[in-house]
C-alpha positions in Angstrom: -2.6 5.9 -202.2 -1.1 2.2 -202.5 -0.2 1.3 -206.3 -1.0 -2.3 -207.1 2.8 -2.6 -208.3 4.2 -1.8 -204.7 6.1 -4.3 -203.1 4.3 -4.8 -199.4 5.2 -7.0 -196.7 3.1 -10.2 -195.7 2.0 -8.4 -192.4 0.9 -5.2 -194.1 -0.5 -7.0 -196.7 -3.0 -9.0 -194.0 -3.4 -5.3 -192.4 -5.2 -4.0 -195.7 -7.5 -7.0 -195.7 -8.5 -7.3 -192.0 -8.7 -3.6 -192.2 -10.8 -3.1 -195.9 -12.0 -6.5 -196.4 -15.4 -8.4 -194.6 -13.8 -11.2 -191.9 -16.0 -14.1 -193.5 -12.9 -15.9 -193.3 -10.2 -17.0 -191.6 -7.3 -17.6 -193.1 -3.6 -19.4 -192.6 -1.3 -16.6 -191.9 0.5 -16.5 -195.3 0.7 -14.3 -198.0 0.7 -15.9 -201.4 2.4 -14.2 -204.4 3.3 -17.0 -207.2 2.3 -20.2 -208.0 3.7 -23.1 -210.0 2.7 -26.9 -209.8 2.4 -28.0 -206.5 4.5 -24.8 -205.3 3.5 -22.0 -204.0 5.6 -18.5 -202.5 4.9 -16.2 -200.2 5.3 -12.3 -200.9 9.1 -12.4 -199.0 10.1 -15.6 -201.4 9.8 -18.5 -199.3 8.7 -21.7 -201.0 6.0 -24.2 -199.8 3.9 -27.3 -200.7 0.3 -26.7 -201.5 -2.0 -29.2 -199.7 -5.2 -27.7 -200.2 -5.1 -27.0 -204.0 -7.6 -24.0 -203.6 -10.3 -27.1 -202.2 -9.4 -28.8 -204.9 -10.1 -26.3 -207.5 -6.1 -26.6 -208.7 -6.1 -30.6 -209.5 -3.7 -29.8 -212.3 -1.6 -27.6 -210.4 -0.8 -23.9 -209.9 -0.5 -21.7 -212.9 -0.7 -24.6 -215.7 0.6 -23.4 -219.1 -1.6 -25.3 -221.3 -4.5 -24.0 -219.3 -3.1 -20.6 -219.0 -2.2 -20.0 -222.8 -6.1 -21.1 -223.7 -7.3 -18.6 -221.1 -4.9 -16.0 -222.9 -5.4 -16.6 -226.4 -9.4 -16.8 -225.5 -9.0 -13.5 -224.1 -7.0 -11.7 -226.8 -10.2 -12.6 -229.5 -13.9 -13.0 -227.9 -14.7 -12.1 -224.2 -17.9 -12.5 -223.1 -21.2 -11.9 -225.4 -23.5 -13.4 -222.8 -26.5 -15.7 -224.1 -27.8 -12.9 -226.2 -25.9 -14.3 -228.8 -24.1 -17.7 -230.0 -20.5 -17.3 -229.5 -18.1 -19.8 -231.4 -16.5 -21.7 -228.2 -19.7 -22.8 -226.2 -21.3 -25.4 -228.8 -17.6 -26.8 -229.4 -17.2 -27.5 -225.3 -20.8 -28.6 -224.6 -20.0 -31.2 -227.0 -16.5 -32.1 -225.2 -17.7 -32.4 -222.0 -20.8 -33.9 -222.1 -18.9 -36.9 -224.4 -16.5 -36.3 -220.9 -18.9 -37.4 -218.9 -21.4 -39.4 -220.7 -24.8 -36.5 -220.5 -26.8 -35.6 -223.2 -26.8 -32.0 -222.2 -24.9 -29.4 -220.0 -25.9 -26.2 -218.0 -23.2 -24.1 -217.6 -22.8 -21.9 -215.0 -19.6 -20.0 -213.0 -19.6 -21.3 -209.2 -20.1 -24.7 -207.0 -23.2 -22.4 -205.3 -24.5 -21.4 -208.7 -24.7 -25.0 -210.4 -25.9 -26.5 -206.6 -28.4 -23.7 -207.2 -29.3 -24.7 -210.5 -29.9 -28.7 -209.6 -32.2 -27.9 -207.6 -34.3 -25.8 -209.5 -34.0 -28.6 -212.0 -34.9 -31.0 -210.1 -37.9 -29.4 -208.6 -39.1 -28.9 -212.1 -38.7 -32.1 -213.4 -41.0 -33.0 -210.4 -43.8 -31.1 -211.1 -43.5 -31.5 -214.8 -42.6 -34.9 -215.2 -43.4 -36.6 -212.1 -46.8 -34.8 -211.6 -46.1 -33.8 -207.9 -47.6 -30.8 -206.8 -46.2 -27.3 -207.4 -44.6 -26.3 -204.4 -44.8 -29.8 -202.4 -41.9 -31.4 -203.6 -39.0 -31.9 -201.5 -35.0 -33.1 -201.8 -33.4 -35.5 -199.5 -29.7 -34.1 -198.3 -27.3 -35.6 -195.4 -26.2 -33.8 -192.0 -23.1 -32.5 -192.7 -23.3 -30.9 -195.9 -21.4 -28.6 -197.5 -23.1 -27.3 -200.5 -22.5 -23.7 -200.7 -23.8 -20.8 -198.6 -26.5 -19.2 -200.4 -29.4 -18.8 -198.8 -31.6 -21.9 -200.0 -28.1 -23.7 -199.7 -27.3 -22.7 -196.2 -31.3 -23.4 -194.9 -30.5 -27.0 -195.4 -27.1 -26.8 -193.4 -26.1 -28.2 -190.2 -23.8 -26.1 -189.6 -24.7 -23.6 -187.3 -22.0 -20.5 -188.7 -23.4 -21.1 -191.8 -26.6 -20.7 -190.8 -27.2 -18.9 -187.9 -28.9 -15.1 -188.3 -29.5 -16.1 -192.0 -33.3 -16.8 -192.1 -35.9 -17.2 -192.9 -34.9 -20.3 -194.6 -36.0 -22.0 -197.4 -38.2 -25.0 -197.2 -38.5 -28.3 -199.4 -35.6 -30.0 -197.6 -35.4 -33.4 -195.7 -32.5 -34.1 -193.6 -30.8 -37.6 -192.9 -27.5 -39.2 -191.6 -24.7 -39.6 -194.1 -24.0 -42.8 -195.1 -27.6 -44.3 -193.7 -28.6 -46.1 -196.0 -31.8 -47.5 -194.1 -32.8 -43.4 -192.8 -32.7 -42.8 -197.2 -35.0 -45.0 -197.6 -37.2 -44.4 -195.0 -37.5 -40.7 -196.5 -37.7 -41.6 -199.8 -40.8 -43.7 -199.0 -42.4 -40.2 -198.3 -44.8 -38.2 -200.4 -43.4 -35.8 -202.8 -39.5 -36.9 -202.6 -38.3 -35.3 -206.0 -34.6 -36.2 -205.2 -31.4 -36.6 -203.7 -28.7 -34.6 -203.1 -25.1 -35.8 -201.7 -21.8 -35.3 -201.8 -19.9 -38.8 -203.0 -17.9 -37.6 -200.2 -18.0 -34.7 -197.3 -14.8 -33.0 -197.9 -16.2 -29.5 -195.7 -17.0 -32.5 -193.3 -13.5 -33.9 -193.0 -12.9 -36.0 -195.8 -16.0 -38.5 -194.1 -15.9 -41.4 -196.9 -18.9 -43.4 -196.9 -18.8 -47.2 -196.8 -18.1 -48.3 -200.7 -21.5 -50.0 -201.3 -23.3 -46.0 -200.2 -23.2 -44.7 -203.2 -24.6 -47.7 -205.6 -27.8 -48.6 -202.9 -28.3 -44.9 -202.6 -28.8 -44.8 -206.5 -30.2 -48.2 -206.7 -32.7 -46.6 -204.0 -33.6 -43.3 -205.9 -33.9 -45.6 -209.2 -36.8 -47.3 -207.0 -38.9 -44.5 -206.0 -38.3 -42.7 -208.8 -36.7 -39.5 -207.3 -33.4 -38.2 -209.2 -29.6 -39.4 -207.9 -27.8 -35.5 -207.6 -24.2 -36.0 -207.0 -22.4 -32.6 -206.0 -18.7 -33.6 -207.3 -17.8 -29.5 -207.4 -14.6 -30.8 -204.9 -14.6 -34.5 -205.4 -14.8 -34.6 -209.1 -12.1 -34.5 -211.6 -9.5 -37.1 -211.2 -9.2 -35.8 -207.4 -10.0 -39.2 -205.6 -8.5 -42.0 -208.3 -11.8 -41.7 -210.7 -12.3 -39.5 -212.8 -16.0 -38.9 -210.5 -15.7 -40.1 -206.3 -19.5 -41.6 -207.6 -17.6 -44.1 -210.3 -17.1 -46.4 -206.8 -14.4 -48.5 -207.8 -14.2 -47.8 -211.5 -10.9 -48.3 -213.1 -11.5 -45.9 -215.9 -8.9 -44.9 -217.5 -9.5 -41.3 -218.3 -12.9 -40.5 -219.6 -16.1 -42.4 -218.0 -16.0 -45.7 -219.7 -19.6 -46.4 -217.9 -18.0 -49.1 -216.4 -20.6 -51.6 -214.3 -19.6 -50.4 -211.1 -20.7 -46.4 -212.2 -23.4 -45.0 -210.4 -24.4 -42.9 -212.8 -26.3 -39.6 -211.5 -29.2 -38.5 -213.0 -27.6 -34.9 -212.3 -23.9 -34.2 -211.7 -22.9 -30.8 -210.5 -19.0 -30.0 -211.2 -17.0 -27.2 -210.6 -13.6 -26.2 -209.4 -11.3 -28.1 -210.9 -13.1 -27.8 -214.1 -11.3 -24.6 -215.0 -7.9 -25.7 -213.4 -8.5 -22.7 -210.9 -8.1 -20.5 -213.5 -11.6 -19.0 -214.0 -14.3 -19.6 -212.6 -16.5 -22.6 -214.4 -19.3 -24.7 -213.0 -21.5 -27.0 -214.8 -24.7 -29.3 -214.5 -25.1 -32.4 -216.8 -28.5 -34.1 -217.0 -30.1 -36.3 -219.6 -32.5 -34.9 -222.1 -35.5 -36.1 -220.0 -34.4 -34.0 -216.8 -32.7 -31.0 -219.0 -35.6 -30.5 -221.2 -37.2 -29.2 -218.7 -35.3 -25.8 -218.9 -36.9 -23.7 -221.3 -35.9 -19.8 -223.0 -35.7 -17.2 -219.5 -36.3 -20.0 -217.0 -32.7 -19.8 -215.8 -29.2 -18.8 -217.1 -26.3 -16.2 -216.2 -24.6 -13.6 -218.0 -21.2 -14.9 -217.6 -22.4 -18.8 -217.4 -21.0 -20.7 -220.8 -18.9 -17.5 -221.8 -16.2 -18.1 -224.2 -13.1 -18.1 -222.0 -14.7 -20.3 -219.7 -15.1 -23.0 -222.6 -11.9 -23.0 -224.0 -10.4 -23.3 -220.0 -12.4 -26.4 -219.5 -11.6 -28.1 -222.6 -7.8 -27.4 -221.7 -8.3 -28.4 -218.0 -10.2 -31.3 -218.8 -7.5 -32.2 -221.7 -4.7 -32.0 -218.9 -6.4 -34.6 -216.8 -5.9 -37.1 -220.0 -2.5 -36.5 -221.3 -0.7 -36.3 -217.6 -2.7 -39.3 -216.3 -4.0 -37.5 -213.0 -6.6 -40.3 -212.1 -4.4 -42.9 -212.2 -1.4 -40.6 -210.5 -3.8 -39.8 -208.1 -5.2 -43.1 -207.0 -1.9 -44.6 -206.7 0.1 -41.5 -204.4 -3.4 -41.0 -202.4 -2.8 -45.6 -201.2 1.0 -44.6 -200.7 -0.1 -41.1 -198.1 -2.5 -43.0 -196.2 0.2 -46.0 -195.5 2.5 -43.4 -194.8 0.4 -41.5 -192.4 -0.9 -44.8 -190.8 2.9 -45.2 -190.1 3.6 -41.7 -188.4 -0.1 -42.1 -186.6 1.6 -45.4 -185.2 4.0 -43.6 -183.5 2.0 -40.6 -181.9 -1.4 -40.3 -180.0 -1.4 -36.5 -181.5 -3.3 -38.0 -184.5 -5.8 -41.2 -184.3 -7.1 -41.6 -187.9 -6.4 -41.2 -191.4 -9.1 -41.2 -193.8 -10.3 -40.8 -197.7 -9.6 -41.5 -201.3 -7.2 -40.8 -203.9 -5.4 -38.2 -202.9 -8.4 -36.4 -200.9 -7.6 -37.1 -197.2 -7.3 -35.7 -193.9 -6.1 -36.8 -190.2 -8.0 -36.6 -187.3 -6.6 -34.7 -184.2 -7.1 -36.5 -181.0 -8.5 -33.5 -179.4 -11.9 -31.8 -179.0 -13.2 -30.1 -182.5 -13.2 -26.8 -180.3 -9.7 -26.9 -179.2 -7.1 -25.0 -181.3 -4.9 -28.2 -181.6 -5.3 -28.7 -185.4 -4.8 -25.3 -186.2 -1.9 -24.8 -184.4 -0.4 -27.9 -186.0 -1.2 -26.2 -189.7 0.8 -22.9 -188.5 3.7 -25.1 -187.8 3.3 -26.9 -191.3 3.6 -23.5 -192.8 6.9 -23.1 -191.0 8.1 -26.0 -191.4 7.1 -25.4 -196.0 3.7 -26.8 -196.1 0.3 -25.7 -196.2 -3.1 -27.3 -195.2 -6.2 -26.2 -193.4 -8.1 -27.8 -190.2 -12.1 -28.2 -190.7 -14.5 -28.9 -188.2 -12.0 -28.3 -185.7 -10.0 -31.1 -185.0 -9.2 -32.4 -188.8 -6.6 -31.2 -191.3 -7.5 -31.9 -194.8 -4.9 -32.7 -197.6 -5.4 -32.6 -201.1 -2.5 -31.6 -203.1 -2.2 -31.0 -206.5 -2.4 -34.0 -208.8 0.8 -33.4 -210.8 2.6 -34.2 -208.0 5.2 -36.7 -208.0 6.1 -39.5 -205.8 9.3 -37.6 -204.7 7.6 -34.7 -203.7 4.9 -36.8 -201.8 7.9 -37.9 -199.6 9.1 -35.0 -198.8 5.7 -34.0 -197.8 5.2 -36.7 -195.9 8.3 -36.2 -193.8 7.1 -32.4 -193.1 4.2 -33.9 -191.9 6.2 -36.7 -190.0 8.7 -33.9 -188.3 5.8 -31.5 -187.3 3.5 -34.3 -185.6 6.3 -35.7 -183.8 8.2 -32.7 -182.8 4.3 -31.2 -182.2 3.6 -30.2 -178.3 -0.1 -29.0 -177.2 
């Protein structure tokens, strides 16, 4: 028998999961122990960046007291009561966040999956209640490349063939279209029974792809014209995490909470998750007006731990950090000083041939084939050399580091990166 409290190794410690646990991933071979900021440490002690930030689930950094003490003190008093019963948290944080982000009404739920799961239903819905189409006919417009989750309905409108493959039969009700097409949108919208569309304001499963910046404001221009409903999925861009407080605000300049600025693109549903807790707990939540939330009546949907009362007071304190340490603005000004940085190092190397994204949500391009092992191998020497990121899609490492990081600490990031790219052979 292994006690929780025994001090293992990093290799027996990936022993006991390759050996107990289901291989639906595959991960960088590290084993975490502590967390703290932008720091994280393996379980012999040794000290690296994080670059990932749990997909962006840790915008305010590892371990963050003022999110941590409101998880504790929640805990200590009221649990969970499910929606049997009021509780004396969830009122008080439907109330924050939808002032937050400018809704008349919230949804909440635990996961990205869940509350991607719950848009749809809601949209659907609102189709056949409000719109008068059909029951059963109405469909949702999404873009190749998605990453939405992987439940099932999710993963039957994936391109992505490991997420899909051997997992029908599939869900229909979905039409497909290039990312960042504006003419193939509406082309689909003109369709019958289009009840919506769903996008990410930018594919970060995809490789950080960042649309042109007029996408986003034709595409909701567009849905405003046929009268389908603008879903954004901000579960990984959302939250400060590209230089706006939501990737959809464009080139809003808000300082903080949504100021509804001209330039915001508004959805008619916005799914958020992730960072919304801080990665503390899990919390996911879907804000619609009262016209598209209505909709929702007593047993039509819910979850037993969705708007529990530690969930609440995380968000509030999460969302509160975002405020007082000034993580849009940090973030939009670091994310322009990594991309001139790494257009500098990719000056000097054919190893990488782009950089891309926003804020501080970006990734390089490896000049290699997507099914070579180029990209990963690069991220094993990162962790050696103190950093860790992730490839996707093969032949593109993602960063996205926590927001609280400094511009001192970005340097000395960058000049891991530098060292391991130049220093990199195939």
């Amino acid at each position: 028998m292994i006690s929780t409290n025994e001090k293992l190794s990093s290799s027996k410690l990936m022993e006991l999961e390759d050996k107990h646990g289901a291989h639906n991933y595959h991960p960088l071979p590290v084993v975490l122990a502590k967390g703290e900021g932008v720091y994280v440490w393996d379980v012999e002690g040794k000290r690296y960046f994080d670059f990932l930030s749990a997909y962006s689930a840790v915008n305010q950094g590892h371990c963050h007291p003022a999110i941590v003490d409101a998880m504790i003190d929640q805990a200590k008093t009221l649990t969970l009561t499910s929606r049997a019963f009021y509780n004396d948290v969830l009122g008080v944080y439907e109330k924050f966040v939808t002032d937050y982000f400018g809704f008349d009404k919230v949804l909440p739920m635990n996961t990205g999956a869940e509350a991607v799961e719950t848009a749809i239903k809601l949209c659907r819905k609102w189709a056949y209640e409000k719109r008068g189409i059909s029951e059963n006919a109405a469909k949702i417009i999404v873009c190749e490349g998605n990453f939405h989750g992987r439940t099932t309905t999710i993963v039957s409108f994936s391109s992505d063939s490991d997420a899909k493959n051997n997992f029908g039969p599939f869900t229909p009700g979905f039409v497909t279209i290039p990312y960042n097409d504006v003419v193939a949108l509406e082309e689909a919208l003109k369709q019958e029974n289009i009840a919506g569309f769903l996008v990410e304001p930018i594919q970060g499963e995809a490789g950080v792809y960042t649309p042109n910046a007029d996408f986003l404001a034709k595409a909701k221009a567009l849905c405003n014209q046929y009268n389908a409903l603008f879903i954004a999925d901000e579960v990984q861009t959302g939250i400060a995490r590209t230089g706006s407080l939501l990737a959809v605000c464009g080139n809003c300049t808000c300082e903080n909470k949504c100021e509804k600025q001209a330039t915001y693109n508004q959805p008619d549903i916005l799914i958020l998750g992730k960072a919304l807790s801080g990665g503390v707990y899990p919390v996911s939540a879907v804000l619609a007006n009262n016209e598209i939330m209505n909709v929702i009546k007593p047993g039509q949907h819910g979850s037993t731990f969705g708007g529990n009362p530690i969930a609440g007071a995380v968000a509030i304190a999460a969302l509160n950090v975002v405020n007082d340490e000034n993580l849009i603005q940090n973030a939009r000004r670091l994310g322009e000083i990594f991309r001139s940085e790494m257009q500098r190092i990719i000056d000097q190397t054919d190893l990488v041939v782009k950089v891309r994204g926003k804020g501080l949500l970006n990734a390089i391009i490896v000049n290699d084939t997507p099914d070579s092992e180029t990209a990963w191998n690069l991220c094993v020497q990162l962790k050696e050399n103190g950093l860790l990121a992730k490839p996707t899609h093969g032949n593109i490492i993602r960063f996205a580091p926590p927001l609280v990081m400094t511009e001192e600490q970005l340097m000395e990031c960058v000049a891991i990166i530098e060292k391991t790219i130049l220093e990199f052979q195939k």
